[in-house]
C-alpha positions in Angstrom: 0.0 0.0 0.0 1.5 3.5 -1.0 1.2 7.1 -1.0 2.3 9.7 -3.7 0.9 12.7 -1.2 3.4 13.0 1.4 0.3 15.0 3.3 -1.3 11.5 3.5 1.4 9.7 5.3 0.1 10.2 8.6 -3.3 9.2 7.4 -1.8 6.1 5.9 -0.1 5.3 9.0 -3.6 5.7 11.1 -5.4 3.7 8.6 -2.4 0.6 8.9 -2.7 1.1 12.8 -6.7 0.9 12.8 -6.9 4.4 14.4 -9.6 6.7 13.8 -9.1 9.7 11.3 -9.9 13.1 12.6 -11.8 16.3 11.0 -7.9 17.4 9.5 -7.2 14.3 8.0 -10.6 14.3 6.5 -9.6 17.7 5.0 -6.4 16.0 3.6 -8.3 13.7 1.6 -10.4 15.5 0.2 -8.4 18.0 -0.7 -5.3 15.8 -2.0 -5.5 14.6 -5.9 -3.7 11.2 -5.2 -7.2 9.2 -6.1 -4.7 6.1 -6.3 -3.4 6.8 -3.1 -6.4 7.0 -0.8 -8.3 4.3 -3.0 -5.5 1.8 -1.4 -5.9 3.2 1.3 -10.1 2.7 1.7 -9.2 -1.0 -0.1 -6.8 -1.8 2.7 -9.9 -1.1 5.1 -12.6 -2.6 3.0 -10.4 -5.9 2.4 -9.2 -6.0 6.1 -13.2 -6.2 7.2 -14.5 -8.1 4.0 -11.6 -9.9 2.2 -12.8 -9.9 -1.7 -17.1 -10.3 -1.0 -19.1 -7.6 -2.7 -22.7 -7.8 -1.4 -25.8 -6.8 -3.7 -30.1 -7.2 -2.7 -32.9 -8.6 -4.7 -35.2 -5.6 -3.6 -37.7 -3.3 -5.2 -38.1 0.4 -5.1 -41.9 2.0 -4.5 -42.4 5.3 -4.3 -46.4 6.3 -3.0 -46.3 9.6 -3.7 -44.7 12.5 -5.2 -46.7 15.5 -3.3 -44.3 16.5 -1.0 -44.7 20.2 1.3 -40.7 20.5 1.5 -40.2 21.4 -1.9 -36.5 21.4 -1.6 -34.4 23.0 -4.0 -32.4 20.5 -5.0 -35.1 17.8 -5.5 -36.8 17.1 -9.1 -39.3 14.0 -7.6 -41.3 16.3 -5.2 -44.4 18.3 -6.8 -47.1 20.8 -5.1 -50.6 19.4 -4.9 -52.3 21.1 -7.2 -49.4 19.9 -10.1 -50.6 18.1 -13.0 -48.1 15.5 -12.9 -49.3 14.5 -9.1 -49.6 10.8 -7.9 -50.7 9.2 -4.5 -51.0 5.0 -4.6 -53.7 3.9 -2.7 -53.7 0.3 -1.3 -55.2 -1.3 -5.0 -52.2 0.8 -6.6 -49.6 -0.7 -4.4 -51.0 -4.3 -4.8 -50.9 -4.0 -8.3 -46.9 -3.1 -8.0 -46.2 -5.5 -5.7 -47.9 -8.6 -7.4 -46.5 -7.8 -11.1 -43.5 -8.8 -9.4 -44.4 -11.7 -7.2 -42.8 -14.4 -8.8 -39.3 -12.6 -8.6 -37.5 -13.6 -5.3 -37.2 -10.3 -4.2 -36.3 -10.1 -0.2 -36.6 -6.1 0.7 -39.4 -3.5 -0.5 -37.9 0.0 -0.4 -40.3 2.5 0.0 -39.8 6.0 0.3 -42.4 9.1 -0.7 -42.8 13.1 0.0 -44.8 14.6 2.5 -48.1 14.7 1.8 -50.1 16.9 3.7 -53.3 14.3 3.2 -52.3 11.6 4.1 -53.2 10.1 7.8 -51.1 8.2 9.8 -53.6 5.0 9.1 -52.4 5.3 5.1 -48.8 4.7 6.0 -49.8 2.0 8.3 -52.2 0.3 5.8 -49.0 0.8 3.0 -47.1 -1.5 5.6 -49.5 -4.3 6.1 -50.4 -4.4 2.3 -46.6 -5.3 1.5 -46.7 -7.6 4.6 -49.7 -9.4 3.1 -48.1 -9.1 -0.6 -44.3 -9.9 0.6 -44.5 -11.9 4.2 -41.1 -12.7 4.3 -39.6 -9.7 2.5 -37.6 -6.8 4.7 -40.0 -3.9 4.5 -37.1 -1.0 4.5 -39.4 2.3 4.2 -39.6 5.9 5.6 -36.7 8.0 5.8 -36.5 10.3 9.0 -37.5 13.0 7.5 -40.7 10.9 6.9 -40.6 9.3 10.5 -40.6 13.3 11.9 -43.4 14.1 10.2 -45.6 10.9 10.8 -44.5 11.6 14.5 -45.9 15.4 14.2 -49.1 14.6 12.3 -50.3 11.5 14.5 -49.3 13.2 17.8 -47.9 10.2 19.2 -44.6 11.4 20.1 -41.4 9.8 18.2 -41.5 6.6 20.2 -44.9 5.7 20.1 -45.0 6.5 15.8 -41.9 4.1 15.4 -43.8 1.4 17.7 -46.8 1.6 15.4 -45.1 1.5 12.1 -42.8 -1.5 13.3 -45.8 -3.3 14.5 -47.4 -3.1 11.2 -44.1 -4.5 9.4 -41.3 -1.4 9.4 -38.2 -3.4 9.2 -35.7 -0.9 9.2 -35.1 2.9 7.5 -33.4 3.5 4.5 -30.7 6.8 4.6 -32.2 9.8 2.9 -33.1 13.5 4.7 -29.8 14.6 6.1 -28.3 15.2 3.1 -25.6 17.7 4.3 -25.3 18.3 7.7 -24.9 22.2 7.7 -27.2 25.0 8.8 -25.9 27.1 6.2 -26.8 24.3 3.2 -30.4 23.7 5.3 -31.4 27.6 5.2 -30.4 28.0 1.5 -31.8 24.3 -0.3 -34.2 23.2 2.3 -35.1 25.3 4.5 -39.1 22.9 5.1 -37.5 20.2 6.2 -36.1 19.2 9.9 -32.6 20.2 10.2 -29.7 17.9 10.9 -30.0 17.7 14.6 -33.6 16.7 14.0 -32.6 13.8 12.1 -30.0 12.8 14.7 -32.7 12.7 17.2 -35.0 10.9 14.9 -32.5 8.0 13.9 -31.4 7.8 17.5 -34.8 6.9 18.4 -35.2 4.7 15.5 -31.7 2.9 17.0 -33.3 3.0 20.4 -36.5 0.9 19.1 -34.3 -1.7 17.8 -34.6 -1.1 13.8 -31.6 -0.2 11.6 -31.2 2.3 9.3 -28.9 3.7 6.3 -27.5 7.0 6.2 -26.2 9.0 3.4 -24.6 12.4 2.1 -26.0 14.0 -1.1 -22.9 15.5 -2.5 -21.5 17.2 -5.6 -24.2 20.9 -5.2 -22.8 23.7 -3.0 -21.6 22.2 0.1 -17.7 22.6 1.0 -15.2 19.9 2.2 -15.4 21.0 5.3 -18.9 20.6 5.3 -18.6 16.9 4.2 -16.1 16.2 6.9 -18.5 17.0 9.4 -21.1 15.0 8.4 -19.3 12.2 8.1 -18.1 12.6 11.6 -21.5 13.2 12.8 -22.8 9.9 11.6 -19.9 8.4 12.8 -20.2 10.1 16.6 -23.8 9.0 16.5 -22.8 4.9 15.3 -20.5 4.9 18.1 -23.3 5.7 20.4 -26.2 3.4 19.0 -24.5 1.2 16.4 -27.8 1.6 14.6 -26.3 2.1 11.4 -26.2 -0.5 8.7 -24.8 1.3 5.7 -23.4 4.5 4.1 -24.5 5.6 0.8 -23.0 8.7 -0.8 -25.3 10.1 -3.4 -24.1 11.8 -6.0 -26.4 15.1 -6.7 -27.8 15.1 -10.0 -29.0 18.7 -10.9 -31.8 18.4 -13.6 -35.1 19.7 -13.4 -34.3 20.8 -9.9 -33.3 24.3 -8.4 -30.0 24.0 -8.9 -29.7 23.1 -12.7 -27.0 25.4 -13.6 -25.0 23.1 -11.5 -22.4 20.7 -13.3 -22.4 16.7 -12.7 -20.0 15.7 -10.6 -16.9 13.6 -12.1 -15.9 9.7 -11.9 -13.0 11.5 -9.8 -15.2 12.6 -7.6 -17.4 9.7 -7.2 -14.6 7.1 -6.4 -13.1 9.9 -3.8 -16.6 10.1 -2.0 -17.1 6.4 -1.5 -13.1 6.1 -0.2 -13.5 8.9 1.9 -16.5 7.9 3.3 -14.9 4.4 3.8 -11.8 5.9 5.7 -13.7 7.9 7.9 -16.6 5.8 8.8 -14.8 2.5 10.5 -17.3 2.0 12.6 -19.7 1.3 9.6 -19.4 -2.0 8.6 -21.1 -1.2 5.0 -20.3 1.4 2.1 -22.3 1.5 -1.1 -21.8 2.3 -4.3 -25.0 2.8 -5.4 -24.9 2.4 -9.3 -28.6 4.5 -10.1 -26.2 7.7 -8.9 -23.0 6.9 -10.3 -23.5 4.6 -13.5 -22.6 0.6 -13.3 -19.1 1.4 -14.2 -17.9 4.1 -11.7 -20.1 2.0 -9.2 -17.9 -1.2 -10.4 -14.8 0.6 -10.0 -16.0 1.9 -6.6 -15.6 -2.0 -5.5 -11.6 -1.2 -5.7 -11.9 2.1 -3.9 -13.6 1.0 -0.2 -17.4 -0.1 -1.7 -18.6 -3.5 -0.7 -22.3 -3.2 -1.7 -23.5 -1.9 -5.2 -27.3 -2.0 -3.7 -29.6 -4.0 -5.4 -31.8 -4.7 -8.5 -34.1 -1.6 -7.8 -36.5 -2.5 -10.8 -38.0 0.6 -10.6 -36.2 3.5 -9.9 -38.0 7.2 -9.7 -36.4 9.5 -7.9 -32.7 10.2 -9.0 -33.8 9.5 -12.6 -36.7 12.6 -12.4 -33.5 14.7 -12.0 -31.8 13.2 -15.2 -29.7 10.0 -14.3 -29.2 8.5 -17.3 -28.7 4.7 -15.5 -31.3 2.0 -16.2 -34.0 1.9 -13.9 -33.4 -1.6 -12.6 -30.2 -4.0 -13.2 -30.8 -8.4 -12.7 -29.4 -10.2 -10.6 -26.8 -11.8 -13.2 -26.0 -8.3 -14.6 -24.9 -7.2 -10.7 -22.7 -10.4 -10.2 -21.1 -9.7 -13.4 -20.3 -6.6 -12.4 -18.9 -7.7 -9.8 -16.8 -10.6 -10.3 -15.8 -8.4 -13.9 -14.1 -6.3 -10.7 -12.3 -9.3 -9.0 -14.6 -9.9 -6.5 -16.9 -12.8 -4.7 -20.6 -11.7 -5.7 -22.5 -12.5 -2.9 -26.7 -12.1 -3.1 -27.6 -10.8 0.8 -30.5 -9.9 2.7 -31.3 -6.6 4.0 -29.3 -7.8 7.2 -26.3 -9.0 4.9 -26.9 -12.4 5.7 -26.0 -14.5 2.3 -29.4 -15.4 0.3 -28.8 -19.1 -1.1 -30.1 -19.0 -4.7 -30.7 -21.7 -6.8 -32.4 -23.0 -10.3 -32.5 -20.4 -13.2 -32.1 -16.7 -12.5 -35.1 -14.2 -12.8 -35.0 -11.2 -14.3 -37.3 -7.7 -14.4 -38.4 -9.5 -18.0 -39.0 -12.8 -16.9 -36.5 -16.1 -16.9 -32.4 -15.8 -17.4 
């Protein structure tokens, strides 16, 4: 393992010593061009906990509505509710979804929607028990904590007793989304609506404390600073040390179309591969990182496997959000098209559960389009 950036030979040392980085070194990195460098570096840690397994999920993606009240201004998916292009599933709409999949053996439902100032708290609670009817032994991973917050405010239950319902009607665990930079200066000026940083701390705290698991994530690549990034990333590290709630880290590239922000350029393959090392460096009390291929494109997310990534996510089938805001990925990858990816990369494909237990798999493989 080397080091052309003589700035990062302190870091390398910490990393060979299994010491924590600090908010300086996190500077160093991201401010250091040696991609090679600091890619060793994040495989060295990604080997050290995984050896040469890459994990991906048979799951699906659904999305129940795009009315949200935040209206951030980075986000393309949400819409007021008197826009023309407005949907809300109700429970025949969701059982349609679900069942024109059923003979896939998909194991998690990922289900994440905007605010919509209409809905009761029984809707999200009847959304759960229709995908535990339709999917009994699939992980039901929905709600962000954004959502959670404002299920919590609009129920007046409290935090606690809102997470107790929803897990007694099937929540499994949360996926990351909501924090997305965790900066009052970013909050005021993108999304000023939504909870601020410390809100979602609280929130995924008491998610920890109710015994579900959760993703977290950093939406990069708009107008925050590498300080900025830093400090997130040692936020969600502070608070794993605390609950070790924390399953996964996603970084997620910002895509800029149809959004507030448009003016905005993409960000780079460079800057892809540095966010997932960084992350990976910085986060070693996270057993996960992801390289989640919708954001960053199959290839950079195959590369990723060689820069500190051990999960490229899942099969998706049906993804909305990133690609409202112009991702150009498909909208759903098989499962033979994510094991070639990764064993393309050098690397043990290994089909998990949400819990990243292994998933045996046997017979033929299925597809979005049928039989393989």
């Amino acid at each position: 393992m080397q080091v052309l950036d003589k700035h990062l030979l302190p870091i390398f040392e910490k990393v060979h010593a299994d010491r924590s980085l600090d908010f300086e070194d996190g500077l160093r990195l991201y401010r250091s061009n040696d991609i090679i460098g600091i890619g060793r570096m994040a495989d060295f840690m990604r080997r050290r906990r995984h050896g040469n397994r890459a994990y991906f999920v048979y799951n699906q993606h659904l999305n129940y509505t795009n009315i949200c009240a935040n209206r951030c201004k980075f986000c393309a998916y949400g819409q007021d509710q008197d826009a023309p292009d407005t949907f809300t599933l109700d429970r025949e709409a969701v059982r349609a979804k679900l069942l024109s999949r059923i003979d896939e053996p998909i194991t998690e439902i990922h289900v994440v929607g905007g605010l919509n100032p209409e809905l009761p708290l029984t809707y999200y609670l009847d959304l759960l028990a229709t995908i535990r009817e339709i999917r009994p032994k699939a992980t039901i991973k929905a709600f962000t904590a954004v959502e959670i917050d404002h299920l919590a405010a609009i129920s007046r239950l409290g935090l606690d007793a809102t997470i107790a319902r929803l897990k007694a009607a099937g929540l499994a665990m949360l996926p990351g989304g909501g924090a997305e930079v965790m900066s009052d200066r970013i909050h005021d000026r993108l999304f000023p609506r939504k909870i601020g940083y410390r809100r979602w701390l609280e929130v995924m705290r008491a998610v920890h404390r109710a015994g579900l698991s959760a993703n977290a994530t950093m939406l990069y690549g708009h107008i925050e600073t590498d300080a900025e990034r830093v400090e997130h990333l040692l936020r969600l590290r502070s608070l794993q040390s605390e609950t070790n709630g924390f399953s996964a880290f996603i970084p997620l590239a910002f895509h800029a179309a149809n959004t507030g922000l448009s003016h905005l350029h993409p960000t780079t393959g460079f800057d892809d591969l540095k966010a997932v090392a960084i992350a990976r460096l910085i986060l070693d009390n996270f057993a996960h990182i992801k390289a989640y291929w919708v954001m960053i494109g199959e290839k950079t997310a195959q590369t990723a496997l060689a820069f500190g990534a051990d999960d490229l996510d899942g099969t998706i089938i049906e993804e909305k959000i990133t690609h409202t805001a112009g991702a150009v990925t498909a909208k759903g990858l098989n499962p033979s098209q994510l094991r070639r990816l990764i064993a393309k990369a050098g690397f043990k494909p290994v089909q998990r559960d949400s819990f990243y237990q292994p998933v045996a798999t046997t017979g033929p493989t299925v597809r979005a389009g049928g039989i393989e």
